[in-house]
C-alpha positions in Angstrom: 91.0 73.4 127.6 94.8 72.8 126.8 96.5 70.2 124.4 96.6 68.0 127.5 93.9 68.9 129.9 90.2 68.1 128.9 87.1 69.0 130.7 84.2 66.9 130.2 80.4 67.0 131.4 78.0 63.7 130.9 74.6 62.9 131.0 72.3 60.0 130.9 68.7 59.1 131.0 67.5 55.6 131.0 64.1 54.3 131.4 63.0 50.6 131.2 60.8 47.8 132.8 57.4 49.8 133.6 58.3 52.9 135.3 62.2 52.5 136.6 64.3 55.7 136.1 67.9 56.2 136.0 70.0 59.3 135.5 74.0 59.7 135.9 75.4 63.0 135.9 79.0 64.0 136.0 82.1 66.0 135.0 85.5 64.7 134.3 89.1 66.3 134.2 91.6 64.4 132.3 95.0 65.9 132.5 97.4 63.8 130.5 101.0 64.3 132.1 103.7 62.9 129.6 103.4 60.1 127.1 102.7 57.5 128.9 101.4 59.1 132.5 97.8 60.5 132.9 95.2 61.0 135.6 91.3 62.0 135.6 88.8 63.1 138.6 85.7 62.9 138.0 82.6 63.7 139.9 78.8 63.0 139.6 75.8 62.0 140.5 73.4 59.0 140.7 69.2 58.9 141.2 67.2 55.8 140.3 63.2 55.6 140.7 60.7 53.5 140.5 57.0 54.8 140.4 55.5 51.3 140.4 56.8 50.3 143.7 57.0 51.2 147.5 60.8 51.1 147.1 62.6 54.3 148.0 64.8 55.0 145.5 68.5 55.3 145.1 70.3 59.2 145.3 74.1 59.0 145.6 76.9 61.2 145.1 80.2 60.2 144.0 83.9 61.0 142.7 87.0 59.2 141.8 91.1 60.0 141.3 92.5 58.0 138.7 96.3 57.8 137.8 97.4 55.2 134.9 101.0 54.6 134.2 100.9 52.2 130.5 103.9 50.7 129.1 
């Protein structure tokens, strides 16, 4: 978006082991602050299946705030 602000979106599919499923969705904004200052929320999704099973599968939703100071 600007020379310090970045706006991301992510996906990913994975199968494996029979019929197990997972998928991640989520968008990130990065905003770096000064040289050495910079921060990111992101916020997403989570769904894993499995057909093979009675198991109920997994369906989250999720963000997080990130603020990194390196030296």
């Amino acid at each position: 978006i600007l020379s310090n602000l970045n706006l991301s979106a992510n996906y990913g599919n994975l199968q494996y082991t029979g019929d197990v499923e997972e998928e991640e969705v989520y968008g990130q904004l990065t905003y770096k602050m000064s040289k050495n200052l910079s921060t990111y929320v992101r916020y997403g999704t989570y769904t894993k299946e499995n057909t093979t099973t009675n198991v109920e599968g997994i369906d989250a939703t999720g963000g997080r705030l990130q603020v990194a100071y390196t030296f």
